[in-house]
C-alpha positions as CSV (number, residue, x, y, z in Angstrom):
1,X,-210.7,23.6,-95.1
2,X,-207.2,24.4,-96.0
3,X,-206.6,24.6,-92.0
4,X,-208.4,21.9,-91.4
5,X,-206.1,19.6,-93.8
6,X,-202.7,21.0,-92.7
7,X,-204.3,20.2,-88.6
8,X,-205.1,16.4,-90.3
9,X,-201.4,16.0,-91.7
10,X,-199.6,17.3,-89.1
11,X,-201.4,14.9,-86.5
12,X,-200.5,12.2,-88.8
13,X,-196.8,13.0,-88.9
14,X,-196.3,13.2,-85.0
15,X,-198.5,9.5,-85.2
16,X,-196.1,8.2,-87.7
17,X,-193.0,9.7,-86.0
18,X,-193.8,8.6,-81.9
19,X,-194.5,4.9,-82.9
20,X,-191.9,2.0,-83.2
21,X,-188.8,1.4,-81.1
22,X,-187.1,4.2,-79.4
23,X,-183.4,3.9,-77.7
24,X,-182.9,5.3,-74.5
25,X,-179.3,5.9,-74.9
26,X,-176.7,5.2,-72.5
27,X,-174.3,8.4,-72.6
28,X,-170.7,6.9,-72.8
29,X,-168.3,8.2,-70.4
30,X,-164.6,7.9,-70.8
31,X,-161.9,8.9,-67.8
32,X,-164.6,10.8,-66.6
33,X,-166.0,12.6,-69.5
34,X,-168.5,12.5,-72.5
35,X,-167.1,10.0,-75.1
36,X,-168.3,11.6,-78.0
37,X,-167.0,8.9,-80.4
38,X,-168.6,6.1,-78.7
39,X,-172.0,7.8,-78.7
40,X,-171.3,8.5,-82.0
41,X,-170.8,5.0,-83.1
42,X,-174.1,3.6,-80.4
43,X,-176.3,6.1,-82.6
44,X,-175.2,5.1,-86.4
45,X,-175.7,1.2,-84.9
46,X,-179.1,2.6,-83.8
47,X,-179.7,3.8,-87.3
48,X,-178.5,0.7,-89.2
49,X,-180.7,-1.8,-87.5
50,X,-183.8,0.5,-88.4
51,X,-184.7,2.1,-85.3
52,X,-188.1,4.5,-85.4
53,X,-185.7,7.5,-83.2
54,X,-183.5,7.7,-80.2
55,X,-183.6,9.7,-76.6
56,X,-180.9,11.7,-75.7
57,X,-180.2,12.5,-71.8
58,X,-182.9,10.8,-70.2
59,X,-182.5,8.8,-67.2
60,X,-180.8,5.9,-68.8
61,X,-178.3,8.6,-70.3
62,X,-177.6,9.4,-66.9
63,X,-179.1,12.9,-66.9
64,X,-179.3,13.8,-63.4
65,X,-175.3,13.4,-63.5
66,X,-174.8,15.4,-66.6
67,X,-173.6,19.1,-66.6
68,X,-175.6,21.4,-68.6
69,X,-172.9,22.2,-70.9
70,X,-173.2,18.3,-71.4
71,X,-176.4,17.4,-72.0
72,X,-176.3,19.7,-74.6
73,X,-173.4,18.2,-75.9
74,X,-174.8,15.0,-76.3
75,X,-178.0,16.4,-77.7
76,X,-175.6,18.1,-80.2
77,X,-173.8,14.7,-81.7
78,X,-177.4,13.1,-81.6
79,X,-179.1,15.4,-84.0
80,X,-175.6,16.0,-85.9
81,X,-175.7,12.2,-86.3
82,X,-179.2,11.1,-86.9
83,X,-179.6,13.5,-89.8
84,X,-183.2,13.3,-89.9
85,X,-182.6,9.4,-90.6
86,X,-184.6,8.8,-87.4
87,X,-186.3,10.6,-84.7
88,X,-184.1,12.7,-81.8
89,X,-186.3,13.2,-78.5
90,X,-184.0,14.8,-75.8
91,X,-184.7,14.0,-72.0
92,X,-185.9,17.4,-70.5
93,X,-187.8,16.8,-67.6
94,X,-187.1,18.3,-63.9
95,X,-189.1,18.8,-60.7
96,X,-188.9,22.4,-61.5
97,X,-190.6,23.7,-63.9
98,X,-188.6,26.3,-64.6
99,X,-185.7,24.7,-65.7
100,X,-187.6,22.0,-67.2
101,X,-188.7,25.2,-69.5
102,X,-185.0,25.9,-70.3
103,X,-184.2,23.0,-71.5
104,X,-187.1,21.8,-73.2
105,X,-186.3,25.9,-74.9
106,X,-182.4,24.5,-75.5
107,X,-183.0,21.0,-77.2
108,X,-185.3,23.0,-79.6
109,X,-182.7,25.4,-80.0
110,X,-180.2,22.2,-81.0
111,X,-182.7,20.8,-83.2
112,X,-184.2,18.0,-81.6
113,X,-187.8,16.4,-82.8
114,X,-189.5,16.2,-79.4
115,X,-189.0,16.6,-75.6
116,X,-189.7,13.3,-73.4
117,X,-190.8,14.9,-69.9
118,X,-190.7,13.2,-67.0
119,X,-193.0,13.7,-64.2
120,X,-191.9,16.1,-61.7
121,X,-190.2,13.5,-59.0
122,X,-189.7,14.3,-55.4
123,X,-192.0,17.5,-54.7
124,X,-195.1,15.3,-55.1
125,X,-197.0,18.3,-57.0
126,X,-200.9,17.4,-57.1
127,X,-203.0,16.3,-60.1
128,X,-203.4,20.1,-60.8
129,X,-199.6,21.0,-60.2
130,X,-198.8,18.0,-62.8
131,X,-201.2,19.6,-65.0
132,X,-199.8,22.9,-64.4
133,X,-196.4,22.1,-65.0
134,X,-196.6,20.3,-68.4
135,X,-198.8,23.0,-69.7
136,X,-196.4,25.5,-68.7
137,X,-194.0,23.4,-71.0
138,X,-196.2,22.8,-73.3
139,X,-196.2,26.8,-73.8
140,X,-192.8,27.8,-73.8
141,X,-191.7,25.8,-77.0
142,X,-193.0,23.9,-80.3
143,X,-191.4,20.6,-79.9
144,X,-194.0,17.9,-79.7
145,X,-193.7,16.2,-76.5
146,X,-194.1,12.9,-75.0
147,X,-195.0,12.5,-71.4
148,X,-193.0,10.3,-69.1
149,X,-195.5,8.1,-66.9
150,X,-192.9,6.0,-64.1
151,X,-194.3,6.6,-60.4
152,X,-192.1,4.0,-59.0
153,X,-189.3,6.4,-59.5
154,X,-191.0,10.0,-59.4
155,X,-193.2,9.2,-55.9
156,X,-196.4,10.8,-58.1
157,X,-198.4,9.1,-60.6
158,X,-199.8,11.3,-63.8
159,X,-203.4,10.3,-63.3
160,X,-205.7,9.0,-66.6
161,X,-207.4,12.3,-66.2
162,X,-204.9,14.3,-66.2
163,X,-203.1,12.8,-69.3
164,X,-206.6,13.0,-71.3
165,X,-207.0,16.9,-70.0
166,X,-203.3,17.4,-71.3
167,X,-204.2,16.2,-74.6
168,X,-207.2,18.3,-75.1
169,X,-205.4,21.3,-73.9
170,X,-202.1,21.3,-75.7
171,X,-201.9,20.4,-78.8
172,X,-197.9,19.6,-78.7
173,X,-198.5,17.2,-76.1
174,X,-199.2,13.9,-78.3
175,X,-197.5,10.8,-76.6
176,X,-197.2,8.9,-73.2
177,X,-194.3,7.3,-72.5
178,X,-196.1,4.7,-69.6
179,X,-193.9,2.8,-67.5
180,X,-196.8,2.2,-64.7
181,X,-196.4,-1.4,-65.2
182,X,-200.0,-1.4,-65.2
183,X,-201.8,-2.8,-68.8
184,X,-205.2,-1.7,-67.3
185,X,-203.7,1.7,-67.5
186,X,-203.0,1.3,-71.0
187,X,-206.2,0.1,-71.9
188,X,-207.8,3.2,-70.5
189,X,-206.1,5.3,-71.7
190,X,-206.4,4.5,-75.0
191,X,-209.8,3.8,-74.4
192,X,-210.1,8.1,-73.9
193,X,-207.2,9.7,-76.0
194,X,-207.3,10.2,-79.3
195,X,-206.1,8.1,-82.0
196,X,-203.5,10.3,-83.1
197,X,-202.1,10.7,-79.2
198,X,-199.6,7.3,-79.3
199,X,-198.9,5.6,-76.4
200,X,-195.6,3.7,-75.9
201,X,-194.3,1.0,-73.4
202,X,-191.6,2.3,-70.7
203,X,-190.3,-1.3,-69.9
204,X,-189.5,-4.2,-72.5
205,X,-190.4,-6.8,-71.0
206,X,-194.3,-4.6,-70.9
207,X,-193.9,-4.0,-74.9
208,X,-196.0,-7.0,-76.2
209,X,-198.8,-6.7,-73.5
210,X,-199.1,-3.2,-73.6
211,X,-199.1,-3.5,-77.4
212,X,-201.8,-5.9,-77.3
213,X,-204.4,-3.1,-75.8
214,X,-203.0,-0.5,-77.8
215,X,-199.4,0.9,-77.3
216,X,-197.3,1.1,-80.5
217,X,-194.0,0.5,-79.6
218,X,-191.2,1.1,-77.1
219,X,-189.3,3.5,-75.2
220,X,-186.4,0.7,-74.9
221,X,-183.1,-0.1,-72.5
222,X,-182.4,-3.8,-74.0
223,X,-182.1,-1.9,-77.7
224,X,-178.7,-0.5,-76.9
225,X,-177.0,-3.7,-77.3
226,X,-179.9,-5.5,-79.4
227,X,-181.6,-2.7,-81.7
228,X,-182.3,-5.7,-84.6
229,X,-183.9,-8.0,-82.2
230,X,-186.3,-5.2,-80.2
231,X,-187.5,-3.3,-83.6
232,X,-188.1,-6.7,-85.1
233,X,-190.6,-7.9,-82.1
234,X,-192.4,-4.3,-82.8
235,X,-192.6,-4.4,-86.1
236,X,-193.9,-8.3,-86.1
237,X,-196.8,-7.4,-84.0
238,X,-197.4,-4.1,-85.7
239,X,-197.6,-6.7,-88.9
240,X,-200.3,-8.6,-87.4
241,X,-198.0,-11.7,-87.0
242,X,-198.7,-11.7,-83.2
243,X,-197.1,-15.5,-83.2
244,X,-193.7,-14.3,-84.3
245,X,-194.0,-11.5,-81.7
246,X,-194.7,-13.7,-78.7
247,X,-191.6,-15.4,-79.7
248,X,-189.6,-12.9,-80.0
249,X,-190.6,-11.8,-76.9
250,X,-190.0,-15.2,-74.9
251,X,-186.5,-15.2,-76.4
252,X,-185.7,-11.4,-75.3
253,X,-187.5,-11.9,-71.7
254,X,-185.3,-13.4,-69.9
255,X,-182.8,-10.2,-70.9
256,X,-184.8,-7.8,-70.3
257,X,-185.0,-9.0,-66.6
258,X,-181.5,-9.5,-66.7
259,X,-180.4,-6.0,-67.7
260,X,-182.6,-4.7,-64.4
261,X,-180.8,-6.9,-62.1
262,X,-179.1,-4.0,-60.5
263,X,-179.6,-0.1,-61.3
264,X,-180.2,0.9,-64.7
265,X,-178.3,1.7,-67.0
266,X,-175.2,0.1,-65.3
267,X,-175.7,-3.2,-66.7
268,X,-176.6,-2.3,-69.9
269,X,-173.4,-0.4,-70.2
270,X,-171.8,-3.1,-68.0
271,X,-172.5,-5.4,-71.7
272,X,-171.5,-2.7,-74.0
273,X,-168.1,-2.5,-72.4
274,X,-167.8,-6.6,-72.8
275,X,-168.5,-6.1,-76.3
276,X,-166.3,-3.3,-77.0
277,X,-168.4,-0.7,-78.2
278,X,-167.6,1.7,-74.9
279,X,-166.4,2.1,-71.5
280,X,-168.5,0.3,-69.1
281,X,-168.2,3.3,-66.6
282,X,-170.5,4.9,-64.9
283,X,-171.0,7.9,-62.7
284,X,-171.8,8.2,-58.9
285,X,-173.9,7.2,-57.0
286,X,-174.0,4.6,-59.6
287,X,-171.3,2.1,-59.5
288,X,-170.4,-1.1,-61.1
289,X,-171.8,-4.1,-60.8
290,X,-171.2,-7.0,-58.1
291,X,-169.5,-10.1,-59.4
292,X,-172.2,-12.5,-58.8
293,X,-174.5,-10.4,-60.7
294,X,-171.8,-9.9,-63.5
295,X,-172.0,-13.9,-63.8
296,X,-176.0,-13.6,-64.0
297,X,-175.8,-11.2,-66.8
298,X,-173.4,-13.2,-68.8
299,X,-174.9,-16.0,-68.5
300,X,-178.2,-14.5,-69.3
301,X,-176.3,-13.0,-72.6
302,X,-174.9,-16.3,-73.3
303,X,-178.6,-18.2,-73.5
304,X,-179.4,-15.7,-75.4
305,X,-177.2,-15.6,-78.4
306,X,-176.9,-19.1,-78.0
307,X,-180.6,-19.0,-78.5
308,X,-179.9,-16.3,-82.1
309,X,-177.1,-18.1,-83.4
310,X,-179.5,-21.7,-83.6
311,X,-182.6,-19.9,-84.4
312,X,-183.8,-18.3,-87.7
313,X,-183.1,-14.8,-88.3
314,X,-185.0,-12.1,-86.7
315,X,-188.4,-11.3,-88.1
316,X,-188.0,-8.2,-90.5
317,X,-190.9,-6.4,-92.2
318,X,-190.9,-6.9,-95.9
């Protein structure tokens, strides 16, 4: 009985704690390496507009550009800062499992609260190798993880079955992170998990559809510059106030398809660097932006906080 109980809290916990709005952070780079202080400062205004936790080194951090000795680094400062004030998920994900292993092993090591996998890209494993692989993972550490669902960039798609025979062998692996684009996929899927296994949106402009067949929140780009504004459109349908949502989410649209008008995260960080909060530089193959879609993304920002500064303020959960 006593098991049974501790088995009963401990999937409420990791239900509590993968719900909400999560950050993919940019990394800051400075003259060509890791500005600490910036990322710093991006995670404390994470923290101070309520966000549910943040992901370190995942692919709109850049990863696949990072050294070893920085992804740790940035891990590091994210955990040092968040202080248990919110959730830390590190990016550990690779096409080889292996050294997906090792670093899920290290970000435990550091002290993050979870590993976000992505599916192994390029290879093209099968439905068993997918399995294979994120059991392997699944093995080597504690960490909860989340899955990473994005076949538009991995070439392989981590089939309904597979994520459903994941969550009934592994007990650690207890979110989706789906970025499919696909709300029947959503729907199914939480038509066969668990209730305790969460499933959250990959892309924000997908967070109030997907939310509306059972997601619970947001693995997010647009929170970076507008943490306030994406947690309040979660938290609003959460609520039940579904009208205050939609609205939300008309406002933030036309942003969110802004900030994808040319590679991620380049004009995300492209608007952080207008604002001041960090370099706007990136590393190659990225690059920066073209002028004429520089003009696009201002102007998009412009309607925007036009649209905040003659609106009321943003829904917040009383």
């Amino acid at each position: 009985m006593a098991g049974e109980l501790r088995l009963r809290t401990a999937a409420s916990t990791v239900q509590r704690m993968f719900r909400g709005t999560f950050t993919a952070l940019v990394t800051p780079f400075r003259n060509g390496s890791v500005d600490g202080t910036a990322l710093e400062k991006l995670i404390e205004a994470q923290i101070a507009a309520g966000i549910s936790g943040v992901v370190a080194v995942g692919t709109t951090g850049e990863s696949p550009t990072l050294t070893h000795d920085e992804r740790e680094e940035v891990i590091r400062i994210a955990v040092e800062i968040a202080k248990d004030r919110c959730a830390v998920l590190a990016g550990s994900g690779s096409y080889s499992t292996r050294d997906a292993i090792d670093a899920t092993q290290r970000a435990e090591k550091l002290g993050a609260g979870g590993a976000l996998l992505v599916a192994p890209y390029y290879n093209k494993p099968s439905q068993e190798g997918i399995f294979r692989h994120f059991k392997a993972i699944a093995e080597s550490t504690s960490l909860p993880i989340v899955l990473y669902n994005i076949p538009g960039r991995c070439s392989v798609d981590v089939g309904a079955d597979t994520v459903v025979r994941l969550a009934e062998t592994c007990r650690n692996i207890v979110s989706i992170k789906e970025a499919s684009g696909s709300v029947e996929r959503v729907s199914e899927l939480r038509g066969r998990l668990p209730d305790e296994f969460t499933i959250l949106s990959g892309d924000d402009s997908l967070t109030l559809p997907f939310m509306a067949v059972g997601a619970v929140g947001v693995v997010s780009v647009a929170s970076n510059l507008f943490p306030t504004e994406v947690c309040s459109l979660v938290r609003a349908f959460e609520s039940g106030d579904a009208k205050t949502a939609e609205k939300l989410h008309r406002k933030l649209f036309p942003l969110f398809k802004a900030l994808f008008i040319e590679p991620n995260p380049v004009p995300v960080k492209t608007a952080l660097g207008w604002r001041g909060a960090m370099s706007s530089e990136v590393r190659q193959p990225l690059c920066e932006m073209s002028e004429a879609n520089q003009a696009r993304l201002r102007k998009a920002l412009g309607k925007f906080e036009q649209k905040q500064r003659s609106s009321r303020a943003p829904y917040r959960q009383q």
